[in-house]
C-alpha positions in Angstrom: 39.9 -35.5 26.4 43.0 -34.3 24.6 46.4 -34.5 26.8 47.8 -31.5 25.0 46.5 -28.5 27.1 47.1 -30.4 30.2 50.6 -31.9 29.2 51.5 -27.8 28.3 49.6 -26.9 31.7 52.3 -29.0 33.7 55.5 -27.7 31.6 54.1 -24.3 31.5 53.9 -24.4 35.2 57.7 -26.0 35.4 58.7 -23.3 33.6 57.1 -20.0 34.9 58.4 -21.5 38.5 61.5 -20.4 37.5 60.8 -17.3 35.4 58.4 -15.0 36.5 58.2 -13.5 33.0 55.9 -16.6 32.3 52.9 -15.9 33.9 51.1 -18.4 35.6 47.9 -16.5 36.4 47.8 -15.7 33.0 48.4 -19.2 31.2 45.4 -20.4 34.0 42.6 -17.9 32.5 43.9 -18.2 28.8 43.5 -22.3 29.4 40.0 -21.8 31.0 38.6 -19.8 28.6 39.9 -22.5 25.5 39.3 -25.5 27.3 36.5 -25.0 29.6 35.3 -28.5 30.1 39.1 -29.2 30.9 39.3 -26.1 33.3 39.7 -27.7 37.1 42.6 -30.0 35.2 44.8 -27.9 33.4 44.1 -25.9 36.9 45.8 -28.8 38.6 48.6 -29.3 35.9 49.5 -26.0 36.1 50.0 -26.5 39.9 51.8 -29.7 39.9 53.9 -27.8 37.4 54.9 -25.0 39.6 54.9 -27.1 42.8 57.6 -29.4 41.1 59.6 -26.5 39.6 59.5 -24.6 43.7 60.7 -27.7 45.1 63.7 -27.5 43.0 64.2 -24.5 44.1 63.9 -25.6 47.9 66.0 -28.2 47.9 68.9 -26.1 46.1 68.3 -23.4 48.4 68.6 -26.9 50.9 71.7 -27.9 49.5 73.4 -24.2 49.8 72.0 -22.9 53.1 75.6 -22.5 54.2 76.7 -20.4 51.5 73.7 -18.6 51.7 74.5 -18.1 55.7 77.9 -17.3 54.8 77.3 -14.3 52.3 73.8 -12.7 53.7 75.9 -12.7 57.5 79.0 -11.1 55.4 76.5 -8.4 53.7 73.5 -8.0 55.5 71.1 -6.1 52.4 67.7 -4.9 52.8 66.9 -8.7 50.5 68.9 -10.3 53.4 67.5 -9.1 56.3 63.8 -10.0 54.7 65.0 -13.4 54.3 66.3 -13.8 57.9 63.0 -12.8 58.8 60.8 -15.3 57.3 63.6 -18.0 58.0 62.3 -17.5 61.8 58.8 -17.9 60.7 59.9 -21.2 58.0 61.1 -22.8 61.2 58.3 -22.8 63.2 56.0 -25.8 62.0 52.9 -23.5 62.1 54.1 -20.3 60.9 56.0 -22.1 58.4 52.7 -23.9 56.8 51.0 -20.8 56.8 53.7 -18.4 55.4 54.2 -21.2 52.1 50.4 -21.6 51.8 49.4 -18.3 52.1 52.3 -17.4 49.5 51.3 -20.0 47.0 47.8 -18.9 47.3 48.0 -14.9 47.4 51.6 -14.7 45.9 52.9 -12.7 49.2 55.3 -12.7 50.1 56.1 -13.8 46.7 56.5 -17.9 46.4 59.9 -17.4 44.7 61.4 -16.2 47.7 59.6 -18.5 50.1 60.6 -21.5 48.6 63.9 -20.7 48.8 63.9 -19.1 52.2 61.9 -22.3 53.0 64.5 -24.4 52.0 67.1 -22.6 53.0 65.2 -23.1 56.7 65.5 -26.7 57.1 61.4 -26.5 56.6 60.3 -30.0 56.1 59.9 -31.5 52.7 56.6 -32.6 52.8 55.1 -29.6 54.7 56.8 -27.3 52.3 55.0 -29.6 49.5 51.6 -29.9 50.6 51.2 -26.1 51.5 52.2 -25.2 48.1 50.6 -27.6 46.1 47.2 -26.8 47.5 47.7 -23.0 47.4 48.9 -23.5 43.8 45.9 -25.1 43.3 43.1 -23.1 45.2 44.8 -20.2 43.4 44.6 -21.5 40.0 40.9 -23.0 40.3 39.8 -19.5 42.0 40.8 -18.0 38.0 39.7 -20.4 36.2 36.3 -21.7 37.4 34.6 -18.7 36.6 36.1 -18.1 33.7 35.6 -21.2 32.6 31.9 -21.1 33.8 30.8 -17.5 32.0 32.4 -19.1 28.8 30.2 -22.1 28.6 
């Protein structure tokens, strides 16, 4: 088993964490299709990828809730007044779980957001981790197994 389509899985994922222009969903069925015995891995890749890249952006959000507070209290926006929404539902340990899983695995609200407004919420860490990381990959393997499948 070459390391080469799961090694560019995990950057890929890294990356398109932080720039939506680098489509995920896209890299997922593209990688399934070429590598179909590899499918379920570079599935996983991909999500370890994005799940490392959206914990960056929770723990900045983490770091700069109280310059976030600061401004979106200053200027409440339409933006803002979604994000002080789903901080109430981040800080519920149920709602919270649900809200990042049901992101990572649908995409909405979209995970961008979440992960910030997650951090930003004082969510926990590992919560915040696990609900992505197995949306992420439920998502992923839900695109790529039958691709990967009809191909063989």
């Amino acid at each position: 088993m070459s390391a080469v389509p799961i090694l560019g899985a995990l950057v890929f994922g890294v990356g398109s964490a932080f720039l939506p222009l680098l489509n995920a969903e896209a890299y997922a069925v593209i990688g399934a299709a070429s590598t179909r015995s590899h499918a379920v891995a570079v599935a996983v890749a991909l999500a370890v990828g994005q799940t490392l890249g959206k914990l960056v952006l929770f723990e900045l959000a983490r770091r700069g809730r109280q310059r976030l507070s600061d401004r979106v209290h200053r200027k409440p926006t339409i933006s803002a007044r979604w994000a002080s929404s789903i901080d109430g539902a981040l800080t519920r340990r149920s709602s919270g779980v649900a809200l990042v899983l049901t992101s990572a695995l649908i995409g909405l609200p979209p995970l961008l957001a979440v992960s910030v407004a997650a951090g930003a919420s004082r969510q926990r860490r590992r919560e915040f981790l696990v609900a992505c990381f197995l949306g992420r990959v439920g998502r992923f393997l839900a695109l790529t197994l039958p691709v990967a499948a009809s191909t063989a």
